[in-house]
C-alpha positions in Angstrom: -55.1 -55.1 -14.0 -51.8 -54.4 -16.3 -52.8 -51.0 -16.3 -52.7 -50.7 -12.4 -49.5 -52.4 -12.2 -47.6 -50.1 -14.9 -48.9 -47.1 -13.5 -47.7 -48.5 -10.0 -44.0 -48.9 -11.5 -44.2 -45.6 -13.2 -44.9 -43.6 -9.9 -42.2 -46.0 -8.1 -39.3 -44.8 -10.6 -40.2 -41.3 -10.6 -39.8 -41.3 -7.0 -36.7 -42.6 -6.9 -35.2 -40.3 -9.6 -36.4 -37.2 -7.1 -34.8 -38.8 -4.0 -31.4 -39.3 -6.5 -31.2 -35.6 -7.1 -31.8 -34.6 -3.7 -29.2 -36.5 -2.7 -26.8 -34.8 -5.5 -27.7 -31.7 -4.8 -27.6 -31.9 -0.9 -24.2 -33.2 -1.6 -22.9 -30.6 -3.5 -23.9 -28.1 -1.1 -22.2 -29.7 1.8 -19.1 -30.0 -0.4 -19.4 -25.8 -0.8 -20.1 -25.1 2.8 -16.6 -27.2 3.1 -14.9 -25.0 0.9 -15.7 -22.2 1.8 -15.3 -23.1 5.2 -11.6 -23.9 4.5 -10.8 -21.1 2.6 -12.6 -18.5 5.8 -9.9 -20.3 7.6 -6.9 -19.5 5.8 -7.3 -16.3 5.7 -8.5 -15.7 9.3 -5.1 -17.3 10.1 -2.7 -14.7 12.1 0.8 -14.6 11.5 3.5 -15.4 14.0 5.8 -12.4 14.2 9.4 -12.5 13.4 12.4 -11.0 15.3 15.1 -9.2 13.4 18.2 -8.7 15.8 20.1 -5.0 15.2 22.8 -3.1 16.5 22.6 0.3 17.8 25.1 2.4 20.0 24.7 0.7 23.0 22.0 -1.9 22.7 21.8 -5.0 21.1 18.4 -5.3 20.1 15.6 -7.7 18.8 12.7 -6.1 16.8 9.3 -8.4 16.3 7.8 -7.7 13.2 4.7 -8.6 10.9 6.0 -10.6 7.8 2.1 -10.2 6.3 3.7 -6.2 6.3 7.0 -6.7 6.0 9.7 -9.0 4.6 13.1 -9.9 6.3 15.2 -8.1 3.1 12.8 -5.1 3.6 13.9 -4.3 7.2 17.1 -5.4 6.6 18.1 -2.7 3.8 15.9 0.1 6.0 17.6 -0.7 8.7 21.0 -0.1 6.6 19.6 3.1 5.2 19.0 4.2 8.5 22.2 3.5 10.9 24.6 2.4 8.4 24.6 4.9 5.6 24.9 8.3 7.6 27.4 10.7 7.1 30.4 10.7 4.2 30.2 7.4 1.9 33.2 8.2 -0.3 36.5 8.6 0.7 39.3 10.8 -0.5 42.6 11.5 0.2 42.7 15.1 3.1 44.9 17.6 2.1 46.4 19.8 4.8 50.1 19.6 4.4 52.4 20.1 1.7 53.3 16.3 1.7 49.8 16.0 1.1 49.3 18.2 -1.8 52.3 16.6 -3.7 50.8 13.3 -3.5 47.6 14.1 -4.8 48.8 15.5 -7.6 51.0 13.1 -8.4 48.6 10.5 -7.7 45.3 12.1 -9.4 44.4 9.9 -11.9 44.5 6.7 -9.6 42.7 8.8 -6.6 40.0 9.6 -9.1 39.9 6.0 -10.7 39.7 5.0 -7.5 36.7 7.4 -6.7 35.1 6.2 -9.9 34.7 2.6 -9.1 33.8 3.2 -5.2 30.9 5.2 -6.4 29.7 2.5 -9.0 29.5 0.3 -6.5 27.8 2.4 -3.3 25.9 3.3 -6.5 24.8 -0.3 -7.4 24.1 -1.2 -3.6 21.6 1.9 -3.0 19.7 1.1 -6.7 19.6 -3.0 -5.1 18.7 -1.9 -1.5 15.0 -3.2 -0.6 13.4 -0.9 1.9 9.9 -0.9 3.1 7.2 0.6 1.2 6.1 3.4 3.3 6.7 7.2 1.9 9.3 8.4 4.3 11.9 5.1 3.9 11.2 5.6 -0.2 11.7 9.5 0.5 14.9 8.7 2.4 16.4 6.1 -0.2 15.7 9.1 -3.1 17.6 11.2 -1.1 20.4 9.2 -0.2 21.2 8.0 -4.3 20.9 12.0 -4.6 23.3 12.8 -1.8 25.8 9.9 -3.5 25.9 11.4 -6.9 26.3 15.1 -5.3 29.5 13.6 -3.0 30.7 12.1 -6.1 30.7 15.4 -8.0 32.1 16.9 -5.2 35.1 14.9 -4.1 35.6 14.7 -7.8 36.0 18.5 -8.0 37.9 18.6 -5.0 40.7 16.4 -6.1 41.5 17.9 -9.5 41.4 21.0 -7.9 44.4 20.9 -6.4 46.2 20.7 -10.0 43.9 22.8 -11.6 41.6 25.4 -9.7 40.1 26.7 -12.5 37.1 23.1 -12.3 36.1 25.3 -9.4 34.9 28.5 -11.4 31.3 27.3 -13.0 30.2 24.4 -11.0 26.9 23.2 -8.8 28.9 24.8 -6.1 29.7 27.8 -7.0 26.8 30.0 -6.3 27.7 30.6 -2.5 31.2 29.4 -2.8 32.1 31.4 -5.4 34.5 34.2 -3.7 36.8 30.6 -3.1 36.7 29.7 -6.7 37.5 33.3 -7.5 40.6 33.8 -5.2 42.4 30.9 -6.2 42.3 31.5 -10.1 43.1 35.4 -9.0 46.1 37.2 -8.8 48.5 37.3 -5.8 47.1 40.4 -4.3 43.4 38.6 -4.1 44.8 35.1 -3.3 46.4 37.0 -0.1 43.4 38.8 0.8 40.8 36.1 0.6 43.2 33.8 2.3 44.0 36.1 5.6 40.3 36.6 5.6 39.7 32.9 5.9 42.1 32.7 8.5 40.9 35.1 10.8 37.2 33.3 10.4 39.0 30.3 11.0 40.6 31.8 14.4 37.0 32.6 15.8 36.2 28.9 15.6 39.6 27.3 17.3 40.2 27.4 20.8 44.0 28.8 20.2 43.2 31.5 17.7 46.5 32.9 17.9 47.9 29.9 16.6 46.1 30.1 13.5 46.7 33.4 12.8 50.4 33.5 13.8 50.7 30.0 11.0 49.2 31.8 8.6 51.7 34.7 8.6 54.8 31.8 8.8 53.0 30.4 5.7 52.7 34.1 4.0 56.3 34.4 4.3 57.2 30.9 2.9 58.9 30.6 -0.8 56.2 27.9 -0.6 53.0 30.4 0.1 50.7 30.0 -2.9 51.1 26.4 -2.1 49.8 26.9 1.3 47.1 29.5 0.1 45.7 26.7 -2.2 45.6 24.2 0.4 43.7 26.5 3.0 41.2 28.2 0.6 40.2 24.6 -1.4 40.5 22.5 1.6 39.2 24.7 4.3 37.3 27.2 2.7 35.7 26.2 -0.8 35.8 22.1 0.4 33.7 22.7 3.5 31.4 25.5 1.9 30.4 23.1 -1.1 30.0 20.7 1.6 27.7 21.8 3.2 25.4 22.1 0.5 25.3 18.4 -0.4 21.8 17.4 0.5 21.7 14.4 3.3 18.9 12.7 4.9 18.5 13.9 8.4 18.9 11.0 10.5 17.1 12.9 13.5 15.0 11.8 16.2 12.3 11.0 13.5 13.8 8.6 11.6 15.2 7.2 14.2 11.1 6.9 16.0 10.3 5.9 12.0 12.6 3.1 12.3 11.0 1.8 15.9 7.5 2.1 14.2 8.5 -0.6 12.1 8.4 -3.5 15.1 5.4 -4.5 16.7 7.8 -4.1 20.2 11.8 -4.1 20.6 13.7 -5.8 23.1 16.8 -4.2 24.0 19.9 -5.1 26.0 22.0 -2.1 26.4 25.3 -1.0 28.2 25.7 2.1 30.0 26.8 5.5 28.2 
């Protein structure tokens, strides 16, 4: 009889240590399923686009964009690369008068200390600038910190010039600009030749080419003609030859298309041309 009843109380507790486990284990599972459940739904989540509101020529515009792509900063500094650093970014006194020559020589070193701390800063603001990370924007940033340190170089050149020609001799420019350099650190008979050459080319391009060529010979016969020579054949000749050799980004139909690709659509309000 003790026997039957012990064996009865064995079976009973092993029983219930089964169901006990079931129960943990069915628990943890559900708890899993929960998990994972939540976590599937987090990232299935879409993001709500953002608008980033630009001026163009014309148009006010709002651009809606993907922040899971894109941050706010990132559009932002493209959108600077693109429509707000074209063209020039240092400036420099012109020189086309006499006046004009006489001050920046006597003003040199404060035009070029001047020049100096513009292009540390337009320097720091590139370096800082966030732009997306596609392969044309980074491409286009490269270029423009390139294109800043040339114009530096350049205006640089430029300006001390115009007290002493001879900077313009053995240069980054000087390769197709060289018959400029060469005139103005020449003799009279060269400086005279070179610069009536100029002129004439100069005369093709106006739409009174008389007038040029009769102010050139009123200049020749100036006490103040070498003055005028240098002035024409630095400004006008070597200034817009090296010029043009400063490498800029093309802001073109494509980057202007790359720009747009940005936005998942733009809204624009625009006035008439």
């Amino acid at each position: 009889m003790r026997i039957w009843i012990f064996s009865l109380l064995l079976v009973s507790l092993l029983g219930c240590k089964k169901e006990a486990k079931s129960s943990t284990t069915h628990k943890r599972d559900t708890v899993s399923v929960t998990q994972n459940t939540t976590e599937d739904s987090v990232v299935q989540k879409p993001t709500q686009p953002q608008i980033f509101a630009f001026v163009t020529e014309l148009c006010d515009n709002k651009g809606y964009f993907d922040p899971a792509k894109y941050s706010r900063d990132e559009i932002e500094g493209t959108y600077k690369l693109w429509f707000q650093m074209g063209g020039t970014t240092l400036s420099t006194p012109s020189v086309f008068k006499l006046n004009d020559l006489e001050e920046i020589r006597r003003d040199k070193d404060l035009i070029l200390a001047k020049l100096d701390k513009d292009f540390a800063e337009k320097k720091k603001v590139i370096e800082n600038l966030r732009v997306v990370n596609v392969p044309y924007w980074q491409n286009i940033k490269k270029i423009q910190y390139k294109s800043l340190h040339q114009e530096y170089e350049f205006e640089k050149l430029q300006i001390t010039s115009y007290s002493d020609p001879s900077v313009l001799i053995n240069n980054k420019f000087t390769g197709k600009c060289a018959n400029f350099a060469k005139a103005v650190n020449a003799n009279e008979d060269e400086i005279i030749a070179e610069w009536r050459k100029l002129r004439k080319e100069m005369s093709k391009r106006n739409g009174n080419p008389q007038r040029i060529l009769t102010e050139f010979e009123s200049h020749l016969s100036s006490s103040n003609w070498k003055d005028y020579a240098l002035i024409d054949l630095i400004t006008f000749g070597w200034g817009n030859c090296a010029n043009d050799e400063i490498e800029r980004p093309l802001h073109d139909e494509k980057m202007y298309n790359e720009f747009n690709a940005l936005f998942i659509k733009i809204d624009s309000e625009c006035d008439e041309p």
